[in-house]
N, C-alpha and C positions, 0 to 999 in steps of 0.2 A: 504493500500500500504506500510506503511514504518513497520509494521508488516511481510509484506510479504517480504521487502528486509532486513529486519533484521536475518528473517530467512535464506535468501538465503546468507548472507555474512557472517552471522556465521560458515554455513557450508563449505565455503569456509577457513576462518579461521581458519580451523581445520589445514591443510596441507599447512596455511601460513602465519605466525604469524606475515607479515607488518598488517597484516588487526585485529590483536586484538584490537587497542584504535577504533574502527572506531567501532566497535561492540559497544564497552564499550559507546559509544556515542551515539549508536542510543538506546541501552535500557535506556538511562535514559533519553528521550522523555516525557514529560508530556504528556500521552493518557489522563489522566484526567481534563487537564485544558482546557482553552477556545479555539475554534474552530473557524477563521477568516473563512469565507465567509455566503453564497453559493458564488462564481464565476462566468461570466460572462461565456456562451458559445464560444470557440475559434471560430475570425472571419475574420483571415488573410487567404489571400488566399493560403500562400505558408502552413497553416496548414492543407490541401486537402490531404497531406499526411500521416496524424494520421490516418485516414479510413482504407488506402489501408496499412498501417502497425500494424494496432491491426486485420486487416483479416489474416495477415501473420505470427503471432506468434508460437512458436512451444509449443507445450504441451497446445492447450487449455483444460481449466478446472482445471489447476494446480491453486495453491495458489497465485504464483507469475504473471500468465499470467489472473484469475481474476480481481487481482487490478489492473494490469496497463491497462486492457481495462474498468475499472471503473475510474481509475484515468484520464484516458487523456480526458476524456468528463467534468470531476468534479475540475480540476485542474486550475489556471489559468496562460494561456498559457502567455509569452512576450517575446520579441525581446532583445536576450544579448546583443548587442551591439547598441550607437544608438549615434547621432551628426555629424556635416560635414563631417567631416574627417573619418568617418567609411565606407569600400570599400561598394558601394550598395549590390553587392552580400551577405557578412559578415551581412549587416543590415537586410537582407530578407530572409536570410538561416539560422540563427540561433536563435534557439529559445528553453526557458526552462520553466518550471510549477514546482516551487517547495513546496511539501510536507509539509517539516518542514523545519524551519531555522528559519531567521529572520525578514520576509516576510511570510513564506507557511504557509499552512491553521494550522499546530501545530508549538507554538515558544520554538526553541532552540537558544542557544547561543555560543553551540562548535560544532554543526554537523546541517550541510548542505543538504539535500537530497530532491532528485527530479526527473522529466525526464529531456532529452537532445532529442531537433529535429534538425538533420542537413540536411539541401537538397542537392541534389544528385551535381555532378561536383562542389563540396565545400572546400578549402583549409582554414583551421585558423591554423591562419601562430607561429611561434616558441615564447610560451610565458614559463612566469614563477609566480608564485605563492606562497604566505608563508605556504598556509593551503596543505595537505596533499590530494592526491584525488582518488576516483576509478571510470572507468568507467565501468559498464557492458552492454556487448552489449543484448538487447533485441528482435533488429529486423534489417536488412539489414547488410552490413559490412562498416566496417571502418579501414582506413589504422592509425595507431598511430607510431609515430616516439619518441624516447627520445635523446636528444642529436641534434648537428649539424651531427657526422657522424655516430647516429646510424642508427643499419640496420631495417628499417619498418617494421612494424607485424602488420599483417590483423585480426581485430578481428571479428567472427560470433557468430551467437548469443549462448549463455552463455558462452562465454569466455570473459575474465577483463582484465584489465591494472590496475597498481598498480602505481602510478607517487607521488612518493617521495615530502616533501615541496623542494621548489626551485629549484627543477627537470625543464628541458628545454623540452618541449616536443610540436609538434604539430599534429592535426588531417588532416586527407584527404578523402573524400567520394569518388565514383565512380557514376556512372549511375543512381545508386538507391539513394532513402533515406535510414537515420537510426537513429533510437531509441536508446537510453543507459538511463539507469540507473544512477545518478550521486552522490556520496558522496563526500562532505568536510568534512572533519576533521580538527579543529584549528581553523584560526582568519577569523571569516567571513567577516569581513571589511578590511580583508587588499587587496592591490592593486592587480591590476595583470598588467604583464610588459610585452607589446611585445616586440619583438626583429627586430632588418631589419638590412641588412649589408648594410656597407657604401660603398663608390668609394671605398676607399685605403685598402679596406681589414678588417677593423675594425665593431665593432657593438654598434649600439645605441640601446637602451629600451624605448620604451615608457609609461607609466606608468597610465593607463585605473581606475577608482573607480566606485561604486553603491551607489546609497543612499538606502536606503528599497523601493523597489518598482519601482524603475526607473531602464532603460538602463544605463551600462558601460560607462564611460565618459571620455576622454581623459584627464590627466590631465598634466604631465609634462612629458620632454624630457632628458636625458642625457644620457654620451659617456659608454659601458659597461665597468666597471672595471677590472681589473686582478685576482680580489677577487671576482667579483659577476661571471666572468664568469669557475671559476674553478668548487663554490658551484652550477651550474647550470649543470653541468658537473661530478660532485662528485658522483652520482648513478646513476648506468645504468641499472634497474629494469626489468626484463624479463615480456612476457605476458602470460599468463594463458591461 
C-alpha cells in the first residue's frame, strides 16, 4: 500500500510541487525494517462499510486499488477520536488504519500514512494542525472546506486536497461513506485544535492529543488568538 501511494502522489507531484516533501517522506520509509502486526480483523460495526466501498473502487486491478483492498482487511482499523466529551456521532464515524507512522505496521517519524473511514451524514467540524496533510479520495465523496469562508469543494475519487500546516479546514460527508487516502507530513505528535464559535462572535480551540495507539484526547481549552487565527487563514489551497 504505501508503495502504491507513493507512486500515486509522486505522480501527482509532478504538476504540484506543495506535494514534493510528502514524497521525499514516504520514500524514505524503512521497507526493510521490522513489520508491527499481523492485526486484529476490523470489528466495529460502523466498519460494515469497508465491504460495500472496496466493491466500489474505480480501476480494479490497478496498483493503487490492489493495496487498499488488501490493506483495509490487513490494516488495523480504530476510532480517531475517543472520551466524554467526543460528539457520539464523531466517536462512531471516524475511523483510521495506519500504514506507516508511529503506530502503523512500518515506523516512520516524519510521515504519516494510512486510510481514513468517515460514515455517511458526518461533519468534523473546523480544526487545525502543525503537520502538513493530503487527503485522496479513494471511494464515495466528500465535501472539504479550508477556511471559515471558504467556498467547499467536493472531492471524488482521485481527486486530493492539499491543507497547508495550520491551515483551518473541515470535512462533511453526505449519504454515502468515504474512503481517502491520508498523508502527514511533519510533527506527528503535535496536537490538533478544534475550533467552535463562541456567543459574542469570537472562537475558542480546543486542543485534542494521541499517545501511539490510543484515541485523540481532549486536552486543553483556550480563546483563538489574533495571531493563530490569521496563520489559520494565511493559505487558501485549491483542490485537485
Amino acid at each position: 500500500y504505501i508503495e502504491a501511494l507513493r507512486h500515486t502522489v509522486n505522480e501527482l507531484a509532478q504538476t504540484d510541487p506543495d506535494l514534493t516533501p510528502l514524497v521525499a517522506s514516504l520514500d524514505a520509509i524503512d521497507h526493510q525494517g521490522p513489520v508491527r502486526g499481523p492485526f486484529n480483523q476490523p470489528a466495529h460495526p460502523r466498519l460494515r462499510h469497508l465491504a460495500t466501498l472496496s466493491k466500489s473502487l474505480e480501476h480494479p486491478g490497478t496498483q493503487l486499488a490492489d493495496a487498499i483492498n488488501a490493506a483495509i482487511m490487513h490494516l488495523d482499523w480504530s476510532p480517531v477520536y475517543g472520551g466524554a466529551e467526543t460528539d457520539r456521532a464523531l466517536a462512531d464515524g471516524l475511523f483510521t488504519a495506519q500504514a506507516a507512522g508511529n503506530y502503523g505496521g512500518f515506523h516512520s517519524d516524519g510521515v504519516s500514512a494510512g486510510l481514513f473511514l468517515l460514515a455517511p451524514d458526518l461533519h468534523y467540524p473546523f480544526h487545525t494542525h502543525e503537520a502538513a496533510e493530503i487527503y485522496y479520495c479513494i471511494a464515495g465523496e466528500i465535501e472539504v472546506q479550508h477556511g471559515l469562508e471558504g467556498e467547499p469543494q467536493y472531492l471524488k475519487p482521485g481527486e486530493y486536497s492539499f491543507t497547508p500546516p495550520h491551515q483551518l479546514h473541515a470535512l462533511t460527508t453526505r449519504d454515502q461513506p468515504a474512503l481517502l487516502a491520508y498523508s502527514w507530513h511533519g510533527d506527528l505528535h503535535c496536537e490538533t485544535w478544534w475550533w467552535a464559535e463562541q456567543h459574542d462572535g469570537s472562537y475558542a480551540r480546543t486542543a485534542w492529543r494521541r499517545l501511539p495507539g490510543q484515541s485523540w484526547q481532549p486536552h486543553k481549552t483556550e480563546t483563538v488568538s489574533d495571531q493563530s487565527f490569521a496563520q489559520a487563514h494565511r493559505h487558501m489551497p485549491q483542490h485537485r
